[in-house]
N, C-alpha and C positions, 0 to 999 in steps of 0.2 A: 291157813298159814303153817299146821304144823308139818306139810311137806316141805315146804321152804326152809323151816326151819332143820329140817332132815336132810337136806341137800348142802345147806353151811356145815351143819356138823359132819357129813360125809367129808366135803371135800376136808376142812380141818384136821380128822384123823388120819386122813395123807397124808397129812405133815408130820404130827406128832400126836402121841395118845394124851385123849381129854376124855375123863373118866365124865358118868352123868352131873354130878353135883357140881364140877366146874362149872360145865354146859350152861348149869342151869343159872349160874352168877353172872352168864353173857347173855340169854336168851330174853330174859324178861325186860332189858334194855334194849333189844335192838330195834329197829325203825326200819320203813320200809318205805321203798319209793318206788312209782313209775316216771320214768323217762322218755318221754315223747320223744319219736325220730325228728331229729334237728335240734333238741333241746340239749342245755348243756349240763353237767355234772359237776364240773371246773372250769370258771372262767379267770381268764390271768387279771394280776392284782387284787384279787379276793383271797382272804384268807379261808381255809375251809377245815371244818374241825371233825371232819368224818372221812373213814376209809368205809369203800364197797363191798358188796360180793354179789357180785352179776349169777342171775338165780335164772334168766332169760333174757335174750337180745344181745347187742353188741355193741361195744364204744370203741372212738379212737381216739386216741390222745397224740397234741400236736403242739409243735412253737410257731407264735410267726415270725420270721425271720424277713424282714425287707421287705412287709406284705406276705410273704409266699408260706402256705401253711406244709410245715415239716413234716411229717408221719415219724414217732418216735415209739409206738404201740396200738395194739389193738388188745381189746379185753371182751373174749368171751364167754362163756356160761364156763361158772367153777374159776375167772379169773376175778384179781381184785384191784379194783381202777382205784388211782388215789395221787393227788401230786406229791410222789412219795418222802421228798426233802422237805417239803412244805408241812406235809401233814407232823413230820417228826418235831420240827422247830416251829412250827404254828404261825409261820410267815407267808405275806403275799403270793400265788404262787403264781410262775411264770408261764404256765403250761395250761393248754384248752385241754377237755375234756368231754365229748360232743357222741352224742347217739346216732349210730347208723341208721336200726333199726328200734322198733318202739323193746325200752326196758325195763327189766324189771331187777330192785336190788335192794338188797340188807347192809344196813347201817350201823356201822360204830361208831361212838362217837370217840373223840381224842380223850377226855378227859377219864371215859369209863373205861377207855383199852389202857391207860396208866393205872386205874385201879384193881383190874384184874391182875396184871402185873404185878400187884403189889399181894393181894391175895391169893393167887394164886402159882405152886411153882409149875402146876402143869400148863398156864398160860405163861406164864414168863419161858420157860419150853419155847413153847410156839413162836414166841418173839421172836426169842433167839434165832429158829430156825428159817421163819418167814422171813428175816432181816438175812439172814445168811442168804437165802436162795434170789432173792430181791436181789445182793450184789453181784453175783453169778449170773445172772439174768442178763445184767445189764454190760456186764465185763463181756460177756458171748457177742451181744449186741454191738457193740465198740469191734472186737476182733473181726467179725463180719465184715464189717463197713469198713475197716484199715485193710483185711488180710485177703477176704476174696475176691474175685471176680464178678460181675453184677449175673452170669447166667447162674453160679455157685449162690451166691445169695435168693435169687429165686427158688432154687428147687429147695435150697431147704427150709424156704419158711411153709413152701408147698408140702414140704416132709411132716413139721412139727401140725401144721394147720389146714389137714388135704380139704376141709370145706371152705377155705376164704374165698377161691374163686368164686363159689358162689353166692359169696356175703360181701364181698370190699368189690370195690371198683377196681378196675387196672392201674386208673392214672392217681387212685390214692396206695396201692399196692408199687406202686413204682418211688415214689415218696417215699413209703415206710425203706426202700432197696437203697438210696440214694442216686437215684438214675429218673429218666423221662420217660413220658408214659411212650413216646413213639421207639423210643431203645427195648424198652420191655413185650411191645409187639413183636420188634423183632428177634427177640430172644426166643418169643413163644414160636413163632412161627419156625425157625431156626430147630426147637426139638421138635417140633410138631413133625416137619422134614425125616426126622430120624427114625420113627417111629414106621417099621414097614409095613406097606399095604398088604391087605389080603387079597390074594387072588380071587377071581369069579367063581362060583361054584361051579 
């Protein structure tokens, strides 16, 4: 475990600086789970009293809407899956939570990320900071979906995340775009076109 545990505190010091004896006021609480591919993380109407941190493998997070499952994220290694309105006010949450692929992840629980909070200012830091980039996140997301084009929204989730091709499916990467999965072949095929051929040697 103490790689795992090496790999939350890397990604954390991204954020903001957590001297060791913080560390150590998180470490000996956290929990660890595997996630079987198709198993969920969050299921709606369950309250859940833990945030993640995906240490390996991959989740999607989704609504259903009329039946139809939305794509509203994916969380890969170094992200952290969590119904994130839900986990803050400790309410039902609306939103699945479901494994792609088999995972693996570090757990907080609600109760002890308000106590470190309370102990500590370099976690309250972090708070601040993770809750800052969390709105930013989702503010980009929204702009996305109002302001570009469905080809613009592909290439740049392909920018931020050059290996989803080879981890999400099309017709759940067309979801997450707000388009269908047969518009988004055409999209690919469309730059695929662009891209010139080499001549014969």
């Amino acid at each position: 475990m103490t790689h795992h545990y090496q790999q939350m505190l890397q990604a954390i010091r991204q954020i903001s600086p957590m001297p060791d004896p913080d560390w150590q006021l998180c470490q000996a609480n956290l929990e660890y789970r595997h996630i079987s591919k198709g198993a969920y993380f969050v299921e709606e109407g369950n309250v859940y009293p833990y945030i993640g941190f995906v240490l390996q493998g991959l989740l999607r997070a989704y609504y259903l809407v009329d039946g139809e499952e939305i794509n509203c994220q994916f969380y890969f290694e170094g992200h952290w899956p969590k119904a994130y309105h839900n986990f803050l006010t400790q309410t039902p949450s609306k939103m699945w939570i479901r494994a792609i692929e088999d995972t693996e992840v570090l757990l907080i629980r609600y109760d002890h990320l308000q106590a470190l909070f309370q102990q500590s200012r370099h976690w309250e830091r972090f708070g601040r900071i993770a809750t800052e980039n969390a709105f930013v996140a989702a503010q980009l997301r929204n702009e996305m979906l109002l302001l570009d084009d469905p080809e613009t929204r592909y290439l740049k989730l392909t920018h931020i995340h050059p290996q989803i091709l080879e981890r999400v499916s099309l017709t759940q990467l067309a979801s997450y775009i707000g388009i269908r999965q047969p518009s988004l072949s055409r999209i690919r095929r469309r730059l695929m076109s662009r891209i010139p051929k080499r001549g014969r040697p």
